[in-house]
C-alpha positions as CSV (number, residue, x, y, z in Angstrom):
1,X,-47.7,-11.9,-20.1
2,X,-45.5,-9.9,-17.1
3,X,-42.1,-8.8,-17.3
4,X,-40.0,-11.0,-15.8
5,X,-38.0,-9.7,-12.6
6,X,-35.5,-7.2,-12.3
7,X,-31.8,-9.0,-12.2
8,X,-29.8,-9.7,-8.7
9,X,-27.8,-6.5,-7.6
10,X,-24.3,-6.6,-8.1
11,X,-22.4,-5.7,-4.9
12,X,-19.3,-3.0,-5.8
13,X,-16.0,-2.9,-3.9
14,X,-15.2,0.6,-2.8
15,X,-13.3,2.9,-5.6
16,X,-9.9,3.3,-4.2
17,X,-9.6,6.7,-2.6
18,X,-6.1,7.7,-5.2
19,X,-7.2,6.6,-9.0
20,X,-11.0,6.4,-8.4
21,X,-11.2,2.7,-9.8
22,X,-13.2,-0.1,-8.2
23,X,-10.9,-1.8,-6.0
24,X,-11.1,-6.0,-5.8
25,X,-12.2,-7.9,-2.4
26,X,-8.9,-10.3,-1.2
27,X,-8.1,-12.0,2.0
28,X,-10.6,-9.6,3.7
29,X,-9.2,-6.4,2.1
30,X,-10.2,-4.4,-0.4
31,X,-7.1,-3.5,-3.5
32,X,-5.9,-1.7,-5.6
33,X,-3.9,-3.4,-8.1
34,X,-3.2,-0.5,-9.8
35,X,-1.9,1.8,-7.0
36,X,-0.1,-1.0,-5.6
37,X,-2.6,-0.6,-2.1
38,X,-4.9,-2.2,0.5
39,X,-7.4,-1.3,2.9
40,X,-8.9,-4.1,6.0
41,X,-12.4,-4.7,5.6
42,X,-12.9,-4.6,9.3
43,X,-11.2,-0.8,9.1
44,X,-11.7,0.7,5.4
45,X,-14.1,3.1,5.9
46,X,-12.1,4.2,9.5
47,X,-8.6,4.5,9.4
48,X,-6.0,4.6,6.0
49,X,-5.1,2.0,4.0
50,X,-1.4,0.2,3.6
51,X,0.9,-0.2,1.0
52,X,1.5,-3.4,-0.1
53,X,5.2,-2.9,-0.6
54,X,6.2,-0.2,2.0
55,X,9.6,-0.1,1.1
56,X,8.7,1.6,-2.6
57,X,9.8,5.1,-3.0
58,X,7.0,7.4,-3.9
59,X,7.0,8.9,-7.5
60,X,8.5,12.1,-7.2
61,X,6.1,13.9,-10.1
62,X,3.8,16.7,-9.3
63,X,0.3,17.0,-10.6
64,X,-1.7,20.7,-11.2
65,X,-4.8,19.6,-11.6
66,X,-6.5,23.1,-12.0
67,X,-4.0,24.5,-14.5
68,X,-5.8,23.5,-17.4
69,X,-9.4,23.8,-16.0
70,X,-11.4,26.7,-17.7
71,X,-13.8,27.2,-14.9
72,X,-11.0,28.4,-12.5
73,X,-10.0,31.9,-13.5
74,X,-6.3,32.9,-13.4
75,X,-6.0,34.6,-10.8
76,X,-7.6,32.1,-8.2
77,X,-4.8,30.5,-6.0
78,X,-5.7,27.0,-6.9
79,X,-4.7,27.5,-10.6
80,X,-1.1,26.8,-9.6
81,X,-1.1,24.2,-6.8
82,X,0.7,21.1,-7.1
83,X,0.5,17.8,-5.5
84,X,3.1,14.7,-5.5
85,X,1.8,12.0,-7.0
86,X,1.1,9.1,-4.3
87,X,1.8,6.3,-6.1
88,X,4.9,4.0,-6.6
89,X,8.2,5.5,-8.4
90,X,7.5,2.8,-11.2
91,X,3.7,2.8,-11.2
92,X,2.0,1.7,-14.7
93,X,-1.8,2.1,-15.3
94,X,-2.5,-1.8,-15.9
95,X,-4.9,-0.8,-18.8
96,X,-2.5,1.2,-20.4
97,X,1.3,0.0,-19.4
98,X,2.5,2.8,-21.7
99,X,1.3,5.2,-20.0
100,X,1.8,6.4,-15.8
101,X,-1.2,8.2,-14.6
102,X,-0.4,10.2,-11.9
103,X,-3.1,10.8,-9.1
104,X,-3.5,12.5,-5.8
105,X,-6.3,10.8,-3.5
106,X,-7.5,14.7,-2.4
107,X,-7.8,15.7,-5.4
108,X,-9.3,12.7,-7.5
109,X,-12.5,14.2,-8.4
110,X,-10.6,17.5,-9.4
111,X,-8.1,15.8,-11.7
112,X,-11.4,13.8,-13.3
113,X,-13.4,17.1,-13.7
114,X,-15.8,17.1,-11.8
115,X,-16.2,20.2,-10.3
């Protein structure tokens, strides 16, 4: 008796570029629900996305996403830098509406950990 065959692939959206989550595919964009933003599919990967409400102020907190880190020694420059967050003033994490993650798309990877 053989194995039977390996499962269809699954194609992924993009993770959006501020909160690292897999974005959905709509009316030929790929969004973030979360971070309240779109990219066009014909121009994702090219040119930056759009806000889907323009007009919303930007959250006015800071994130230092080396302050904590262990592996950055105290007197490196990067152990105090801050960035504003990008998100909307009233931004919620939809998996936790308690709580408002802040995130900054350059420094994403940093804020995760992985160094």
């Amino acid at each position: 008796m053989t194995r039977p065959l390996p499962p269809l692939l699954e194609y992924r959206c993009p993770d959006c570029s501020i909160c690292g989550k897999e974005t959905s595919y709509e009316d030929e964009s790929f969004t973030c629900e979360d971070c309240n933003c779109s990219w066009p599919e014909r121009n994702a990967y090219d040119f930056p996305g759009e806000w889907n409400d323009p007009e919303a102020q930007q959250c006015g907190e800071t994130i230092r996403p080396y302050l904590t880190n262990t592996w950055i020694k105290a007197d490196d420059i990067r152990k105090h830098l801050a960035f504003r967050c990008e998100r909307d003033a009233d931004h919620v994490d939809s998996a936790s509406p308690d709580t408002k993650p802040h995130a900054h798309n350059a420094m994403t990877v940093h804020v995760k950990g992985w160094l």
